[in-house]
C-alpha positions in Angstrom: -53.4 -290.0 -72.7 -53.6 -288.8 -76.2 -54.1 -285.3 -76.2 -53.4 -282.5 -74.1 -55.3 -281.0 -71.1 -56.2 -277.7 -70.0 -56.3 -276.4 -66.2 -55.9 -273.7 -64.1 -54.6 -273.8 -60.6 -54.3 -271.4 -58.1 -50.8 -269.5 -57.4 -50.6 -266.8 -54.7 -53.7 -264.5 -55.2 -53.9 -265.2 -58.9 -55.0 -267.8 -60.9 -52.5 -269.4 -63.0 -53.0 -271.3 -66.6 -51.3 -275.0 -67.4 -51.2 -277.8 -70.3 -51.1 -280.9 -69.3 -50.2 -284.7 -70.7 -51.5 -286.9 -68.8 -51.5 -290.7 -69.0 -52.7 -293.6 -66.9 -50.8 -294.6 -64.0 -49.9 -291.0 -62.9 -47.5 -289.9 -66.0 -47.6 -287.0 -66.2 -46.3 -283.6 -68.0 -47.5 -280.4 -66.9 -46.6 -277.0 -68.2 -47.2 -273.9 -66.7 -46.1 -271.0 -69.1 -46.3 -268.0 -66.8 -43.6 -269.5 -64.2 -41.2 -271.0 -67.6 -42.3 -274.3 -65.4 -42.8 -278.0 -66.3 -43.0 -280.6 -64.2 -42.6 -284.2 -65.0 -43.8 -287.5 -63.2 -43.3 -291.0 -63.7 -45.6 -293.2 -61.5 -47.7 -296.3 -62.0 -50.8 -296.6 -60.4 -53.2 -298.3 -62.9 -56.5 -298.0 -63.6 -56.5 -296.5 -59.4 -58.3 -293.0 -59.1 -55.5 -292.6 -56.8 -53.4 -291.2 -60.0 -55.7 -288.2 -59.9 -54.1 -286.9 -56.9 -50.8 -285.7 -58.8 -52.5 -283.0 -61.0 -55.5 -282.3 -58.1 -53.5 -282.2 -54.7 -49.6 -282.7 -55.1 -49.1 -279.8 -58.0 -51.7 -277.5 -56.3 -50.8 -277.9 -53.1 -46.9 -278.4 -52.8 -45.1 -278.1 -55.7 -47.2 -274.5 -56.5 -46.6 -273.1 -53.6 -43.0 -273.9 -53.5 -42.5 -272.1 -56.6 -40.9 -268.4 -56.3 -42.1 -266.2 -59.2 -39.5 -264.0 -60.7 -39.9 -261.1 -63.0 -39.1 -261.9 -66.3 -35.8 -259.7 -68.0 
């Protein structure tokens, strides 16, 4: 990919805002700024819509929900 992308995904009862660089095969690098988060995967399945899944079930669905909020200092 050669720019960046913009989603939201669901966190809690809220609706949280990430950036995303995303590149064929499933590399990706997504930041979410409200939980100081970025996650960062290296995977390689080409030209497979099967690469979706990372940003559309794995991140929404387990690694967001796994996350613990804190209050910033």
């Amino acid at each position: 990919g050669l720019a960046w992308w913009s989603m939201d995904y669901p966190y809690g009862n809220r609706t949280l805002h990430a950036f995303a660089a995303l590149g064929n095969g499933g590399q990706n690098v997504v930041v979410v700024p409200d939980l100081d988060l970025v996650i960062a995967v290296y995977a390689s399945n080409f030209f497979d819509r099967a690469m979706f899944a990372i940003q559309q079930e794995i991140i929404p669905k387990q690694i967001m929900p796994a996350v613990i909020d804190t209050p910033r200092r």
